[in-house]
C-alpha positions as CSV (number, residue, x, y, z in Angstrom):
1,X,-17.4,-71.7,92.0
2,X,-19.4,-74.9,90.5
3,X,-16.9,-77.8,90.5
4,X,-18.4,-80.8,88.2
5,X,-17.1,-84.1,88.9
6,X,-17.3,-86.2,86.3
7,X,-17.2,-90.3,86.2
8,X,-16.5,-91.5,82.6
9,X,-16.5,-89.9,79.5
10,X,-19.7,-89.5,78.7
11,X,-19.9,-87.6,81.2
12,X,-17.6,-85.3,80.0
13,X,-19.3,-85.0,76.8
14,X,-22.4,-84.5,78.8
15,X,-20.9,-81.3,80.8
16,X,-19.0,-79.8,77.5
17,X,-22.0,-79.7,75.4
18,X,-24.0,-78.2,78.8
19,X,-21.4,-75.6,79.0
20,X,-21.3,-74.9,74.9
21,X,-25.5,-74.4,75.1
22,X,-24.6,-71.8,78.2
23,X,-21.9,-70.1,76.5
24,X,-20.0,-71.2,79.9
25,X,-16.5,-72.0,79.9
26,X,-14.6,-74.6,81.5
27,X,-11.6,-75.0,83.7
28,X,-10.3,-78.4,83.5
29,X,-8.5,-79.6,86.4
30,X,-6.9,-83.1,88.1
31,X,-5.4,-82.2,90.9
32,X,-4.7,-79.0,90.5
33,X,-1.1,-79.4,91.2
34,X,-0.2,-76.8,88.0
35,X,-3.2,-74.3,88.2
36,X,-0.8,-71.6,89.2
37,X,0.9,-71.8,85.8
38,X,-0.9,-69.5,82.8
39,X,-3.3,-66.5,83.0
40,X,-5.9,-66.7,85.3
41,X,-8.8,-67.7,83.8
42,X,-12.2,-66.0,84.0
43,X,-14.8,-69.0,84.9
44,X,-16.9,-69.9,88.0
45,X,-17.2,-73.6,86.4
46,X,-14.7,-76.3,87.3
47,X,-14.9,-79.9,85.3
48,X,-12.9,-82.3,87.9
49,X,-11.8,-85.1,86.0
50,X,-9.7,-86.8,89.0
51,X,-12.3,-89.2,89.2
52,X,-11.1,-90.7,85.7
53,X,-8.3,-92.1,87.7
54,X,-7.8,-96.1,87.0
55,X,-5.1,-97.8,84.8
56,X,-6.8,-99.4,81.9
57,X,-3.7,-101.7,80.8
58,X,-0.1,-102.5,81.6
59,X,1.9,-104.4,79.3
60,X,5.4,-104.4,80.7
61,X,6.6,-106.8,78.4
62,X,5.2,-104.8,75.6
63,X,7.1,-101.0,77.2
64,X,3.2,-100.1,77.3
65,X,0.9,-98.7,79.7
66,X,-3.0,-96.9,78.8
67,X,-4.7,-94.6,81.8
68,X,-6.9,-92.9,82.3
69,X,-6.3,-89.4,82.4
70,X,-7.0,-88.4,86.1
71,X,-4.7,-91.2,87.1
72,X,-2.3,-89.9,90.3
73,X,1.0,-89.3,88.5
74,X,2.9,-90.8,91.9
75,X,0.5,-93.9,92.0
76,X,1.8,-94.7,87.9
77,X,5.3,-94.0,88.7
78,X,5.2,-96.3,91.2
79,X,3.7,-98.7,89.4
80,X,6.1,-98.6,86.4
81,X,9.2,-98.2,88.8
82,X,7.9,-101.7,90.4
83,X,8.7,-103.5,86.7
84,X,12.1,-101.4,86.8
85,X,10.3,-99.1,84.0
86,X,10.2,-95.3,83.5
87,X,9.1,-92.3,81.8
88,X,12.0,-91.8,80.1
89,X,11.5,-87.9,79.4
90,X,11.4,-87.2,83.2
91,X,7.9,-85.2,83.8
92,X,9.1,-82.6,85.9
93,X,7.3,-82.3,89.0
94,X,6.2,-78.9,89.8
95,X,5.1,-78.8,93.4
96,X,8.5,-77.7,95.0
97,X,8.5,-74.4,92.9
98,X,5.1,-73.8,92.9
99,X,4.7,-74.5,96.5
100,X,1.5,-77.5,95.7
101,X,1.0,-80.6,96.9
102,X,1.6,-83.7,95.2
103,X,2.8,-84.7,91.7
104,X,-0.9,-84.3,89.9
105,X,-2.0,-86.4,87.3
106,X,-1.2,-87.9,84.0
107,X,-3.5,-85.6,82.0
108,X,-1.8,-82.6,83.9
109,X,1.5,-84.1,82.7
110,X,1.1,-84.5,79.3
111,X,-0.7,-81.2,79.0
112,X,1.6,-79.3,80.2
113,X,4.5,-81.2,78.7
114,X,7.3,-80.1,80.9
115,X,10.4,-82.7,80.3
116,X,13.4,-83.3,82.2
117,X,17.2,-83.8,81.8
118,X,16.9,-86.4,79.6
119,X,14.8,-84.3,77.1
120,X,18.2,-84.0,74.8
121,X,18.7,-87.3,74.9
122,X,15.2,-89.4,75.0
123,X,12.8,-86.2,73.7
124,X,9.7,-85.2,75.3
125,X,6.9,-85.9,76.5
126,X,5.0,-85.8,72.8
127,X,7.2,-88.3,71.6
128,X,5.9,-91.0,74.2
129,X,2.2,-90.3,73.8
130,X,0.9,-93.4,71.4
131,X,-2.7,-92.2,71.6
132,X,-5.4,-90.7,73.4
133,X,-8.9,-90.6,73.6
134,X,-10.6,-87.6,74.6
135,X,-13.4,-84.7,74.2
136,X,-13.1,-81.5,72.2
137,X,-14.8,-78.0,72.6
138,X,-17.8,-79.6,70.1
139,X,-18.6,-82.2,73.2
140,X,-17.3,-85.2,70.9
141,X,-15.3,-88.2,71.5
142,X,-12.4,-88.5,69.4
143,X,-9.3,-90.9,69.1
144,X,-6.3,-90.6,67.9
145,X,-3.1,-93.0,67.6
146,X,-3.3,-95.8,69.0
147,X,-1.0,-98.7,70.8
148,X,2.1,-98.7,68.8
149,X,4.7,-96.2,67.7
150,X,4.2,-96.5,63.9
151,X,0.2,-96.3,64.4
152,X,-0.4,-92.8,62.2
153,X,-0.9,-91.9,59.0
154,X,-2.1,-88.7,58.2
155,X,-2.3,-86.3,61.1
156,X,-0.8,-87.2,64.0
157,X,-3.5,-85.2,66.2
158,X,-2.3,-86.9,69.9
159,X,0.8,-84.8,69.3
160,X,-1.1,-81.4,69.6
161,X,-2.1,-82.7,72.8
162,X,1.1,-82.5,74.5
163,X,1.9,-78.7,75.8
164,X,-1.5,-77.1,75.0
165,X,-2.8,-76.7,78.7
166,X,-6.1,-78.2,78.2
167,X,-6.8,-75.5,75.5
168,X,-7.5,-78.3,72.6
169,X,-9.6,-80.6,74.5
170,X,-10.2,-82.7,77.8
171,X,-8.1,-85.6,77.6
172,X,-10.2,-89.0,79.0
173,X,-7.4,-91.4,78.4
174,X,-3.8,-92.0,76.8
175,X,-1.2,-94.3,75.9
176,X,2.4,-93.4,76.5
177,X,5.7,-95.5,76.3
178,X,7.6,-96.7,79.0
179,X,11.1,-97.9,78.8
180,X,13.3,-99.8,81.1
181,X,15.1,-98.0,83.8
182,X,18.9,-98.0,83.8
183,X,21.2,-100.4,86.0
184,X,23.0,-97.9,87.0
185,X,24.1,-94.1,86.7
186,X,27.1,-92.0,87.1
187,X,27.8,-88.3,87.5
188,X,30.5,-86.6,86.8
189,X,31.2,-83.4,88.9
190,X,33.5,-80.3,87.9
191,X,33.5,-78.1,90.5
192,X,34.1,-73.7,90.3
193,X,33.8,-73.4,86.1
194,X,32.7,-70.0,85.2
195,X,29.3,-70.2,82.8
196,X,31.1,-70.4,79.4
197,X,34.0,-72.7,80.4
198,X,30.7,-75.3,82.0
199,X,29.0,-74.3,78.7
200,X,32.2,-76.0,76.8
201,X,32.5,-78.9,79.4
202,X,29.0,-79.5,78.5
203,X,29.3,-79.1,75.3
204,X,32.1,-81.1,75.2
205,X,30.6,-84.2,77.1
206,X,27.8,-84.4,74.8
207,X,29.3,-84.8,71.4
208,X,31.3,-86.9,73.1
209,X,30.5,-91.1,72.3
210,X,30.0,-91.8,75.6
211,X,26.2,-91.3,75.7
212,X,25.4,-89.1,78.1
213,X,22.1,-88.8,79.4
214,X,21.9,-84.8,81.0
215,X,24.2,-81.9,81.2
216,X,23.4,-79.0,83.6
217,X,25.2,-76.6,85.5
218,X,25.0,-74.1,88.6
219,X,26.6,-71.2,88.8
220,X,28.6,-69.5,91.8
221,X,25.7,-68.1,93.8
222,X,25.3,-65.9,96.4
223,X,21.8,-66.7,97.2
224,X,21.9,-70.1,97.0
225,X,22.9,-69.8,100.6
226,X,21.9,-73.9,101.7
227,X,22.2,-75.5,98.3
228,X,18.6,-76.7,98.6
229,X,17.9,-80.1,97.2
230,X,21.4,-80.6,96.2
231,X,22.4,-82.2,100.1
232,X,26.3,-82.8,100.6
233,X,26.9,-82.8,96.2
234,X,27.5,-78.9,96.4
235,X,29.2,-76.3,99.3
236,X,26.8,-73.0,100.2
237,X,27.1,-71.3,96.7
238,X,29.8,-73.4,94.9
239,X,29.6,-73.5,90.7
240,X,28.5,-77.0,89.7
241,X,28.6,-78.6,86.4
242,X,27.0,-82.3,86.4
243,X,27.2,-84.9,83.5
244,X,25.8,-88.2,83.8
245,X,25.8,-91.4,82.4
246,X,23.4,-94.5,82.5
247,X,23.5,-97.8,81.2
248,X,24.5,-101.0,83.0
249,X,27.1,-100.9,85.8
250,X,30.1,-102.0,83.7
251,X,29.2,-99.7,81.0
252,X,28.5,-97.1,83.1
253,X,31.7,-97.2,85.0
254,X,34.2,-97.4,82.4
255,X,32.0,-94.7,80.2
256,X,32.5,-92.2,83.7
257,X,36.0,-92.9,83.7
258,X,36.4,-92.2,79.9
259,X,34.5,-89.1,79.5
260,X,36.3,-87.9,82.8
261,X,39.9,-88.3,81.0
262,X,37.9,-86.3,78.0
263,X,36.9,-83.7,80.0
264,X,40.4,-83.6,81.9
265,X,41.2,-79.9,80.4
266,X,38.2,-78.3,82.2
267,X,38.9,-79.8,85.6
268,X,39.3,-82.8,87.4
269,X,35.5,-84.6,87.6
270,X,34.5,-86.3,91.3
271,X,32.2,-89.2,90.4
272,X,29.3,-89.8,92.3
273,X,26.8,-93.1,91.5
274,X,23.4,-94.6,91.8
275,X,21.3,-92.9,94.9
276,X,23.8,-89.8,95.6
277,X,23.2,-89.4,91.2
278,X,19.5,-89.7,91.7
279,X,18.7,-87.1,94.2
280,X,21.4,-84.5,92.1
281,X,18.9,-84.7,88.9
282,X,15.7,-85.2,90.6
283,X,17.1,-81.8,92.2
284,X,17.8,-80.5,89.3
285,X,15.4,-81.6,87.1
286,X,12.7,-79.8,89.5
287,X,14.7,-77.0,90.1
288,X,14.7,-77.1,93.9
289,X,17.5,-74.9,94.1
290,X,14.4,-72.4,93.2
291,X,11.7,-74.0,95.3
292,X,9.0,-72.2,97.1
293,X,10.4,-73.2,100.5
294,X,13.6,-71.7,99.4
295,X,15.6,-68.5,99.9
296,X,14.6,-67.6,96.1
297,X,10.9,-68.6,97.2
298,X,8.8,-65.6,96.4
299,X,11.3,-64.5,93.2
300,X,9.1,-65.0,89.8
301,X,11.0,-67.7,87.6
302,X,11.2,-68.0,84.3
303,X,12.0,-70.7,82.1
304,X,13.9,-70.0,79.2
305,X,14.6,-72.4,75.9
306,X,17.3,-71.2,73.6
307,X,20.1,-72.9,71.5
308,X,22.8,-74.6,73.9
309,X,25.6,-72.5,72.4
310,X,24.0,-69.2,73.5
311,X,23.3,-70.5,76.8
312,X,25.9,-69.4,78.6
313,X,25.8,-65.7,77.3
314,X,22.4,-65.3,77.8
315,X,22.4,-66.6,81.0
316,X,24.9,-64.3,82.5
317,X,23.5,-61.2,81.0
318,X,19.8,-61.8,82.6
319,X,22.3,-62.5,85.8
320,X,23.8,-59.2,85.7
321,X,20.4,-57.1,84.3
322,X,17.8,-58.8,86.9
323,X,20.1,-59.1,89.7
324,X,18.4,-62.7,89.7
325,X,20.1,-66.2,89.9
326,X,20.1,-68.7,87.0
327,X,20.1,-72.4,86.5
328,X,21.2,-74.3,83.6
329,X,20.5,-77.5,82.0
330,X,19.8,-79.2,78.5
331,X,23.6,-78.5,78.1
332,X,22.9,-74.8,78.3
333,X,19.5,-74.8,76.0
334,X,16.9,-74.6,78.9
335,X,18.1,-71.6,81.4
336,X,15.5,-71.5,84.8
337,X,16.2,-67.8,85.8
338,X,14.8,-66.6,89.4
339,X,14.6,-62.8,89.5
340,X,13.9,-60.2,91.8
341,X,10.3,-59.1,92.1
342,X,9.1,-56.7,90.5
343,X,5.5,-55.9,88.9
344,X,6.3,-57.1,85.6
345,X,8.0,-59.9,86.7
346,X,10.8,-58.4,84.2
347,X,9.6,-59.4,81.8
348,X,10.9,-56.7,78.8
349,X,14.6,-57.7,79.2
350,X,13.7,-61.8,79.6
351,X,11.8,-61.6,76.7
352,X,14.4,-59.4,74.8
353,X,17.2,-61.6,75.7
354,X,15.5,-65.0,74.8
355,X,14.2,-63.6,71.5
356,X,17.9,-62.3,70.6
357,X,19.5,-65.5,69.9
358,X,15.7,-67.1,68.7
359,X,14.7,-68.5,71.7
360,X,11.5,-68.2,74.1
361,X,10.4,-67.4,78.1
362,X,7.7,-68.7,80.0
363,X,6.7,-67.2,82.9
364,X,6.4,-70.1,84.9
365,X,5.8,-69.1,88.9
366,X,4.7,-65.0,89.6
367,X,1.6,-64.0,91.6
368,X,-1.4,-63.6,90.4
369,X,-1.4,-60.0,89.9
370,X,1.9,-59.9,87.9
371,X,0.2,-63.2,85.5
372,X,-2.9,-60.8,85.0
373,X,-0.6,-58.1,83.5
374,X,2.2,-60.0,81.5
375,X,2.1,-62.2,79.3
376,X,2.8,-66.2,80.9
377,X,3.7,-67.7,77.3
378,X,5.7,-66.4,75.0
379,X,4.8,-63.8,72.3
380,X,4.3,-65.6,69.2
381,X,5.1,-64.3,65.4
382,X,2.1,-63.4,63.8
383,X,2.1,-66.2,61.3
384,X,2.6,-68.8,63.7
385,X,0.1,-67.5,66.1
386,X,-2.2,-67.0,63.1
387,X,-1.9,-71.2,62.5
388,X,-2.5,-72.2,66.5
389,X,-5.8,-70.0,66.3
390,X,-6.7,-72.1,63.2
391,X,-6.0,-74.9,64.9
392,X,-7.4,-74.4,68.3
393,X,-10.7,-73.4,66.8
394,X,-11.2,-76.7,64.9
395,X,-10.7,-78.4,68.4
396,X,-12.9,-75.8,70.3
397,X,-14.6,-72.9,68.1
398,X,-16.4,-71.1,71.0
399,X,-13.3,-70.8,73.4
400,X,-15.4,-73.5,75.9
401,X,-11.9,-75.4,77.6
402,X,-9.4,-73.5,79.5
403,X,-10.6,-70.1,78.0
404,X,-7.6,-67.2,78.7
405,X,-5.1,-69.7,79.9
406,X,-2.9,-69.6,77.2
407,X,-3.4,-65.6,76.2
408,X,-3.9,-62.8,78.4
409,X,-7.0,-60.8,78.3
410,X,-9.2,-63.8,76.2
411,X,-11.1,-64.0,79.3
């Protein structure tokens, strides 16, 4: 396989147009931390844009920061977390349930737009990308947004960016948000709830006014046998429902103690703060329960979006049909479901289940074989699928970036 490293962006105008002239599709990678996630795609050509990797301006003072998009994901959150500054949608970092190294890049993260806990409170990661600047399938530069929030008029194309796996174009550079981290943070515990009585707690806790910042839950498992990633927080297999607050310390505190008197019919709430907090939603947020160094490590998992008030139905009946293990979080509206193997990953009854209460599946870890014969992303309505094909093809009419990624048998 040809793996072409490029320095700047006119180099990767240089390769794109090369590839268009050859008919020769591209696979566009950082790091490569997420290639495991899609269809395999049908190309001997790499484009390597890793090299693209510096930070072109910081303005702290400003909640501002512009990289390039081959920038080490780690190296930036570093950087932020030394001006007490954040992503605030939590990129979710794949490499413990995929089993890769490292945290990839930014162009990897805001392709793939996988958000945290606090995606129901702060949104994703769409609604921190300002701008970008990148290359489409025609080998042109284009911009689009710029360095403040209220920067668009007409279409708001850096949006588009944000989820669409490098099908849309190869991202050069962006500008994203940042926003102060929190003093402080507090979880509230409620230990042994079934799924719908935690689906209530949650439920509960967030149209509460007390602001709080992620709602997940763990059921009772029986193959969660060493409560990975979740240290002392949870016994082998114990039902966990977490609620936590940010804020400074004061506010934080006296918030925890209020929302646990609110919550006082479902349980009485433990409290744990600051470090012991942390590691719960890092945990949780990438779903090490699940990871690949895990007893569920070789089970497909799926992620599943639905409304928070079917959560707790749904995720008990793909429980009981898969014989798999379920994770819940978003307050019951995102549902990580680990299921047995199988060759089509089970796909038929996910899919069913998610599409009876209007939601969607991704297929987010399965071996190669099984992402070669089902689909990775959700089925689309004709209509809708109809309108991304319009769209894709203004970006990249001969199929050059990431061809098959998104749809199985395009390549």
């Amino acid at each position: 396989m040809d793996t072409l490293k490029v320095r700047d962006a006119k180099d990767v105008e240089e390769v794109v147009r090369a590839a268009i002239a050859s008919e020769q599709p591209l696979e566009i990678i950082g790091h490569g931390s997420k290639r495991g996630i899609g269809h395999v795609m049908a190309t001997n050509a790499v484009l390597d844009v890793s090299a693209l990797n510096a930070v072109t301006s910081y303005e702290p003072n400003e909640l501002i920061i512009t990289l390039q998009a081959g920038a080490p994901l780690a190296d930036v959150l570093s950087l932020i977390d030394a001006k007490s500054q954040q992503f605030a949608f939590e990129p979710m970092n794949t490499a413990p349930l995929l089993g890769t190294p490292g945290l990839g890049t930014i162009g990897g993260m805001i392709a793939a737009g996988l958000a945290g806990p606090r995606r129901i409170k702060a949104g994703g990661a769409r609604d921190h990308l300002l701008g970008a600047h990148a290359v489409s399938g025609f080998g042109d530069s284009f911009k689009t947004g710029g360095k403040v929030v209220k920067n668009v008029t007409g279409y708001d194309l850096c949006k588009l960016l944000a989820g669409s796996w490098g099908t849309l174009s190869v991202m050069t550079e962006v500008t994203l948000k940042v926003m102060p981290k929190p003093e402080s943070e507090r979880t509230l515990l409620l230990r042994g709830l079934d799924d719908a009585v935690a689906n209530k707690a949650m439920t509960a806790a967030l149209g509460s006014p007390f602001d709080v910042s992620g709602a997940a839950h763990l059921p009772k498992s029986a193959f969660r046998e060493r409560a990975e990633g979740l240290g002392d927080i949870a016994t082998q297999g114990e039902a966990l429902t977490a609620l936590r607050l940010e804020g400074i310390t004061a506010s934080a505190a006296h918030r925890a103690v209020s929302l646990r008197e609110a919550l006082a019919p479902f349980g009485t709430a433990d409290i744990v703060e600051d470090a012991a907090s942390a590691a719960l939603w890092a945990a949780i947020r990438d779903v090490l329960p699940f990871g690949a160094d895990g007893a569920l490590g070789a089970w497909p998992v799926w992620r599943v979006v639905c409304p928070p008030a079917s959560g707790a139905a749904i995720g008990r009946q793909l429980a009981r049909e898969t014989g798999g293990d379920v994770i819940y979080d978003w307050g019951g509206g995102l549902i990580w479901a680990a299921v047995p193997p199988k060759g089509d990953a089970q796909a038929a009854i996910v899919r069913q289940r998610a599409e009876a209460v209007g939601g969607h599946a991704m297929l987010v870890r399965a071996t190669e074989e099984v992402r070669r014969n089902v689909d990775v992303f959700h089925p689309q309505a004709p209509g809708v699928a109809a309108l991304g094909e319009r769209v894709r093809v203004s970006f990249d009419p001969k199929t050059i970036l990431n061809r098959g990624r998104l749809k199985r048998g395009e390549a």
